[in-house]
N, C-alpha and C positions, 0 to 999 in steps of 0.2 A: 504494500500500500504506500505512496506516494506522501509525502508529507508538506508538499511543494503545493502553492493555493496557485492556481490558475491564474495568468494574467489579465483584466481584463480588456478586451480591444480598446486598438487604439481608434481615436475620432482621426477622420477621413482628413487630410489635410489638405489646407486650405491653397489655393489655386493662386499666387502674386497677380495681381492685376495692377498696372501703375493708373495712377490717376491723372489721367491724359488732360482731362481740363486742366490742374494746377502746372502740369509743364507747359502746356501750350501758354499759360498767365506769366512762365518766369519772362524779365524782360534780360537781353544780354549783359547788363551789368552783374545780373543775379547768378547768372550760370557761368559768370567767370569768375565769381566771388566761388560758386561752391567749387570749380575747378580747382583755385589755388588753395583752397583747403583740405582739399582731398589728395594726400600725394601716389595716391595709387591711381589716381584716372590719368588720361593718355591726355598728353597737352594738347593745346587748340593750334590744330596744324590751320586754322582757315587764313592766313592771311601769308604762309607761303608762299613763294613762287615756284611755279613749274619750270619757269626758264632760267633758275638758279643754276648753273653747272654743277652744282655737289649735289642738288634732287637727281636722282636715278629712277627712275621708273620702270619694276622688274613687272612686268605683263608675264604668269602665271602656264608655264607649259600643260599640257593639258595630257600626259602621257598615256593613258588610259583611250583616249580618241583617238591617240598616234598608233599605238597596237590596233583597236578593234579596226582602223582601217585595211589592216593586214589578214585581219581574220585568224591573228594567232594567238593562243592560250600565253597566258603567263610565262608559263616556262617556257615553250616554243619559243618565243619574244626575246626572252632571256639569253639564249642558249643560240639563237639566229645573230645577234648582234652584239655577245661578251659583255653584258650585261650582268650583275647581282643579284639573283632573284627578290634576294630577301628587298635589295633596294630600288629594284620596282615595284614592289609591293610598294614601300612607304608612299613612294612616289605616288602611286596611284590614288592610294588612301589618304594625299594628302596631309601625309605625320611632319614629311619632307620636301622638300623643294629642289627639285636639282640645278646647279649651279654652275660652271665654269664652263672646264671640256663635258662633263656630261651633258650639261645644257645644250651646247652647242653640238655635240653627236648627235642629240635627241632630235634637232632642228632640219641636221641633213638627211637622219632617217627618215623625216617626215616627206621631206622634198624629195632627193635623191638616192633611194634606198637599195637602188643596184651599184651605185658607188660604194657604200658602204659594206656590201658582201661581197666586193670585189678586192675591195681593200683587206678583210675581215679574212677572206679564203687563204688553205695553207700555200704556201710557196711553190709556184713549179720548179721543177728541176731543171737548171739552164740546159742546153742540149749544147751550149757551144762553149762550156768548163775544159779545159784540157785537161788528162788522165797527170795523176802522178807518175810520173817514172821510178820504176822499179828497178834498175838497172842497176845502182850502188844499194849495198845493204845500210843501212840504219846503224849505228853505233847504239849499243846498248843504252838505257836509259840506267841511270842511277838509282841508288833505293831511295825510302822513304827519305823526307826530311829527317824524320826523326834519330835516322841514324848517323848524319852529317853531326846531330847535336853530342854524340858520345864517343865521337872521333880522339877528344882530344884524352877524354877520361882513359880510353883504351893505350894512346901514346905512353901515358904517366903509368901502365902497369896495373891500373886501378878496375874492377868489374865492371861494366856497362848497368 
């Protein structure tokens, strides 16, 4: 027998609803008041300029549109263009953002994606390499390094 009472439920919680008249009532002096006292809200970017040279504007690759154009699974995808699985996925899901050379890999698969298996494919073999000659033999190779290091201990009489 149990000696533990039962908890009783809990009430249904309550759904946030903001109150959209009193924000619509704040005037701009009021919402920069509560800005600069809030240090966790995100500054007021509105008075920015776009044609700053240090604003950057990354426009969001869209990797998931760039595969199903191709009609290929995840891994296919992966595995067609030396890709990460795991960091396609994020990419997809949005965890991450791809950035630099993947960015811009991701840019010309889009566009030109027989350059890039062309690129991607193993190496042909030149057909116009000239053969080593086998004519003089090879002089033996040496041992290990490791034995170069107990040369001198063997000189003085001493065990390796």
């Amino acid at each position: 027998m149990s000696i533990k009472k039962p908890k009783p439920p809990r009430p249904a919680a309550k759904k946030h609803e903001p109150d959209w008249a009193a924000l619509d009532a704040l005037t701009d002096d009021e919402i920069d008041a509560q800005i600069a006292a809030d240090p966790d809200a995100a500054p007021d970017i509105s008075d920015w300029s776009l044609d700053d040279p240090k604003v950057r504007i990354m426009v969001p690759t869209d990797v998931k549109a760039i595969r199903a154009k191709f009609g290929l699974s995840q891994d296919r995808f992966a595995k067609a263009f030396a890709l990460n699985l795991a960091t396609l996925r994020d990419w997809e899901q949005q965890r991450r953002m791809p950035h630099g050379p993947a960015r811009t890999l991701l840019q010309i698969i889009d566009r030109e994606p027989e350059a890039v298996r062309r690129a991607l494919a193993p190496a042909k073999p030149a057909g116009t390499m000239r053969k080593r000659s086998t004519s003089a033999p090879k002089a033996p190779r040496r041992p290990a390094a490791q034995d170069r290091h107990h040369e001198p201990a063997r000189r003085a009489g001493k065990p390796a």
